[in-house]
C-alpha positions as a printed Julia matrix, in Angstrom:
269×3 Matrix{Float64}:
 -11.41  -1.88  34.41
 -15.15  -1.98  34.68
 -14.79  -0.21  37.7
 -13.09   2.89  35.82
 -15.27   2.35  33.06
 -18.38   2.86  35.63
 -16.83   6.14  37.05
 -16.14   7.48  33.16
 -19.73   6.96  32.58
 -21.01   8.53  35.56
 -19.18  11.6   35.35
 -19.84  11.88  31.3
 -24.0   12.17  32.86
 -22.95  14.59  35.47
 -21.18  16.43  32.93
 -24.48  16.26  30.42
 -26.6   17.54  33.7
 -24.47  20.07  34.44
 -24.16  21.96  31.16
 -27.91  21.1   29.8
 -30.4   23.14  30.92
 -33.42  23.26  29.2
 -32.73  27.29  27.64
 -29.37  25.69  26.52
 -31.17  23.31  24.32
 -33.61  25.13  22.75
 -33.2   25.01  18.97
 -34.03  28.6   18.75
 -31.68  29.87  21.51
 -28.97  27.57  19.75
 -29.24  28.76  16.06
 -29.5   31.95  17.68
 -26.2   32.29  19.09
 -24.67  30.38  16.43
 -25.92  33.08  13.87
 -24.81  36.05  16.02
 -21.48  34.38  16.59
 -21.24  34.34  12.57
 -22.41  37.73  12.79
 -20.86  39.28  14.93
 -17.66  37.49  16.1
 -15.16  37.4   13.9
 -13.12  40.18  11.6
 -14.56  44.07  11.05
 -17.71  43.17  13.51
 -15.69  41.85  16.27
 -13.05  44.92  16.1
 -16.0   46.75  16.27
 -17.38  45.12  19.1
 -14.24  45.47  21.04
 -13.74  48.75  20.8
 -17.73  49.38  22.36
 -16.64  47.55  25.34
 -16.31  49.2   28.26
 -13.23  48.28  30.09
 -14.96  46.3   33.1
 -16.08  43.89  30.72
 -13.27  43.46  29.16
 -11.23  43.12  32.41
 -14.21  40.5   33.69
 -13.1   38.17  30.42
 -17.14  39.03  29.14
 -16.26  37.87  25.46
 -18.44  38.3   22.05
 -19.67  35.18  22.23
 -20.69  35.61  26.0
 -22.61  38.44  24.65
 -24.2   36.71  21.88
 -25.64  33.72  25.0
 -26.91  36.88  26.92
 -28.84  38.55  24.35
 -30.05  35.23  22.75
 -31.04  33.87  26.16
 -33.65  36.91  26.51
 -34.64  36.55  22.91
 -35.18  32.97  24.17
 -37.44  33.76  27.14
 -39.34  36.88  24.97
 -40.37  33.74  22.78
 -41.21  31.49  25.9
 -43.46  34.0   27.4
 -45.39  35.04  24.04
 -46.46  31.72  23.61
 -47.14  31.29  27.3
 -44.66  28.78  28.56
 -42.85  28.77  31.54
 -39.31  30.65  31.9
 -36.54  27.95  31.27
 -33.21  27.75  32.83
 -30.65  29.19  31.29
 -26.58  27.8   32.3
 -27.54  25.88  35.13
 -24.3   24.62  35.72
 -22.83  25.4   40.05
 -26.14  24.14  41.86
 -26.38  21.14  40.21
 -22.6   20.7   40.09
 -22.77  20.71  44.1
 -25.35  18.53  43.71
 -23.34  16.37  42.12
 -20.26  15.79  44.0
 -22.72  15.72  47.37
 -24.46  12.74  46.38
 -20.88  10.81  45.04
 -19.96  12.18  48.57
 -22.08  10.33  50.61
 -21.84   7.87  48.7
 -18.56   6.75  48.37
 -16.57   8.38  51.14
 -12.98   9.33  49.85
 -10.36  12.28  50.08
 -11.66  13.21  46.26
 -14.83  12.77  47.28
 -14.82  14.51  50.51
 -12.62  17.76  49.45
 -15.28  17.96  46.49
 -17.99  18.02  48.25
 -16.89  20.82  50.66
 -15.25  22.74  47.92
 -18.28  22.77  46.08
 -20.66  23.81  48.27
 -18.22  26.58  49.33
 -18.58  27.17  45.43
 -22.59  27.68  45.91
 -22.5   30.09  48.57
 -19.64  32.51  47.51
 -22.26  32.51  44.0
 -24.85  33.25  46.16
 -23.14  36.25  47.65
 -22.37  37.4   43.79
 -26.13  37.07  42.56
 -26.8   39.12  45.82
 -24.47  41.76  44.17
 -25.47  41.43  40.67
 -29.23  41.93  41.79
 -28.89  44.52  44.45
 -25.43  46.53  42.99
 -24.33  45.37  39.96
 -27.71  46.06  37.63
 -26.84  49.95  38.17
 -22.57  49.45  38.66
 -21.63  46.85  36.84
 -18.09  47.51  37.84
 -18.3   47.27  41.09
 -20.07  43.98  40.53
 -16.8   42.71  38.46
 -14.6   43.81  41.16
 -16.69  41.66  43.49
 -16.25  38.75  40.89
 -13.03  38.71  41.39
 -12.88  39.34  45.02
 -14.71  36.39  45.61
 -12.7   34.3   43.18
  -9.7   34.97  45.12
 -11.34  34.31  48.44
 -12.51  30.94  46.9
  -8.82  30.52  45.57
  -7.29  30.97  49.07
  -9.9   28.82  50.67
  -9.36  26.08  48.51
  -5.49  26.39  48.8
  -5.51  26.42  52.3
  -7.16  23.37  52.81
  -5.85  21.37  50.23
  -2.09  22.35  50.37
  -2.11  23.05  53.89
  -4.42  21.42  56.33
  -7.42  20.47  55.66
  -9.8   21.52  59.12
 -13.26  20.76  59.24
 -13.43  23.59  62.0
 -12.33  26.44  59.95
 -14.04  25.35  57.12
 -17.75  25.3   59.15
 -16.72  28.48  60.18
 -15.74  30.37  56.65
 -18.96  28.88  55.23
 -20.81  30.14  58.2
 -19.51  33.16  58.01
 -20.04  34.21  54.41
 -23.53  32.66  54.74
 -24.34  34.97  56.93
 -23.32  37.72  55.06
 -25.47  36.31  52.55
 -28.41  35.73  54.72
 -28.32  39.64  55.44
 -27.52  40.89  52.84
 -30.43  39.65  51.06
 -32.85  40.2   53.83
 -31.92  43.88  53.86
 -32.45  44.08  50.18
 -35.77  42.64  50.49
 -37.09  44.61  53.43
 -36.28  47.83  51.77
 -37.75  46.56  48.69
 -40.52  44.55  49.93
 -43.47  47.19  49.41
 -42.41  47.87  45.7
 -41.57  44.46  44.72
 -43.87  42.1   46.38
 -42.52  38.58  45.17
 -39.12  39.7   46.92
 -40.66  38.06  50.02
 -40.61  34.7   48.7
 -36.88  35.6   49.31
 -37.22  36.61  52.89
 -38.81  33.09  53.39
 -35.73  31.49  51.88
 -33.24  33.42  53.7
 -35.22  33.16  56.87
 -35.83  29.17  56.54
 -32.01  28.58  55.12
 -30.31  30.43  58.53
 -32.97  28.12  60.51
 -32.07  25.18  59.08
 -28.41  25.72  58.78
 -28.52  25.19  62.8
 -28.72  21.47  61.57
 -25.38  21.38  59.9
 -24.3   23.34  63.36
 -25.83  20.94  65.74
 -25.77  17.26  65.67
 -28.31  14.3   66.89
 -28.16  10.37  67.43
 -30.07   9.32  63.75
 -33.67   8.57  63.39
 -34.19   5.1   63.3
 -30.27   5.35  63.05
 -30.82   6.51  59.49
 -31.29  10.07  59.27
 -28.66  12.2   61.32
 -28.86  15.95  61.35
 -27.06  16.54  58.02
 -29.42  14.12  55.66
 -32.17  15.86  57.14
 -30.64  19.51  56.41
 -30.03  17.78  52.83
 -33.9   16.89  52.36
 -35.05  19.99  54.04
 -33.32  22.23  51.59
 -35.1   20.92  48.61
 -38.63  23.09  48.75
 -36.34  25.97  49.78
 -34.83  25.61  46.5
 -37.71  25.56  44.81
 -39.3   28.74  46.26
 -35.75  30.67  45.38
 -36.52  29.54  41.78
 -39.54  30.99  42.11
 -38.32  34.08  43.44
 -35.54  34.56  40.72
 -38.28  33.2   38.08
 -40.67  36.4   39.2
 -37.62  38.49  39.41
 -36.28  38.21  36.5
 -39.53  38.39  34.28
 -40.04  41.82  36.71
 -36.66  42.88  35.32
 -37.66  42.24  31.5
 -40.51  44.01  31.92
 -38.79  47.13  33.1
 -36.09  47.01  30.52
 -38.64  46.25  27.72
 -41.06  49.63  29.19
 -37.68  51.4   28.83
 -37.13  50.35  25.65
 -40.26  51.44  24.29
 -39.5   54.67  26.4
 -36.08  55.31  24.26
């Protein structure tokens, strides 16, 4: 019973982690959405609001009150930099969700365990790829960066399947990861190079993709432990950390590049 009770509590915290972010809290962000829900999403407003919806949208399951978080969270971080506070994090919810499962992973070593581990940080790089879309395609196609969506989703689906109803092989499953990180990996790197001149901060980028596809030879490759502690994967684990810092970084420049532009074209229109 305690033992249950233990595991109830710990995944209650994972499950506060997971959905709050520091933008999610905000008491401005919050009454916010709640008064453009009231607003907005229910009787003549939300007709209204359907029938302005382009069909992509609709088809992606992007509902009123998904557009009420979006436009609040920029409201949000308009407010953050006037006063001259840092960008907060808005939805953090797959990273740290991997995160999660990783840690229960190694530290309790079960089929549960295991399968979410892996199926997690399958999770984090098929998002990956999708950011990659949503930055480099989607801003100016938004449908094409739907289709994606639900490309990947499917992909994830049959991955997931696969292993879990079928057979579960470590082999295959190093080498689908590998695979789409790689994809990744060059993806972004090619977006960066060509945009590297114009957008300077995009090579704090390059350095992530560059030191991720180095360091991924650790997962790949495998070593008698340090001190017979620290084997090739807890090293990859630490290793990764400051990479995922500088990506903040990178999306934290990129994304306050992005406001800028659309608040010079709004001033234009």
């Amino acid at each position: 019973m305690a033992g249950r009770t233990a595991r109830l509590v710990l995944l209650a915290g994972a499950a506060a982690l997971a959905s709050g972010s520091q933008g999610d809290r905000e008491p401005v962000y919050r009454d916010c959405v709640h008064r453009c829900e009231e607003r907005n999403c229910s009787g003549g407003a939300l007709r209204h609001f359907r029938s302005r919806q382009p069909i992509y949208m609709s088809l992606a399951g992007w509902t009123c009150q998904d557009d009420c978080k979006y436009e609040c969270m920029w409201v949000t971080v308009g407010l953050y930099l006037k006063e001259g506070h840092r960008v907060p994090q808005f939805h953090g919810k797959v990273s740290l969700n991997a995160w999660f499962w990783s840690t229960v992973f190694h530290t309790k070593d079960t089929d549960l365990t295991e399968k979410m581990d892996y199926f997690c940080a399958s999770t984090v790089i098929l998002h990956s790829v999708y950011l990659c879309c949503v930055r480099t395609v989607g801003l100016q196609h938004p449908a094409v960066a739907s289709a994606f969506r639900a490309l990947l989703l499917l992909m994830l689906t049959a991955h997931v399947s696969y292993l879990s109803l079928v057979h579960f092989d470590y082999g295959y499953n190093l080498a689908a990861n590998v695979a789409i990180g790689l994809v990744n990996g060059v993806w972004w790197l090619a977006w960066c190079l060509r945009n590297q001149r114009r957008l300077p901060h995009v090579r704090k980028c390059m350095v992530v993709v560059l030191l991720l596809q180095g360091l991924s030879l650790l997962e790949l490759l495998d070593f008698p432990p340090f001190f017979w502690v620290l084997d090739a994967h807890a090293i990859w684990h630490i290793s990764t950390i400051p990479v995922h810092v500088l990506f903040f970084s990178f999306l934290e420049d990129d994304s306050l590049y992005l406001l800028k532009e659309s608040e010079a074209k709004f001033k234009l229109d």
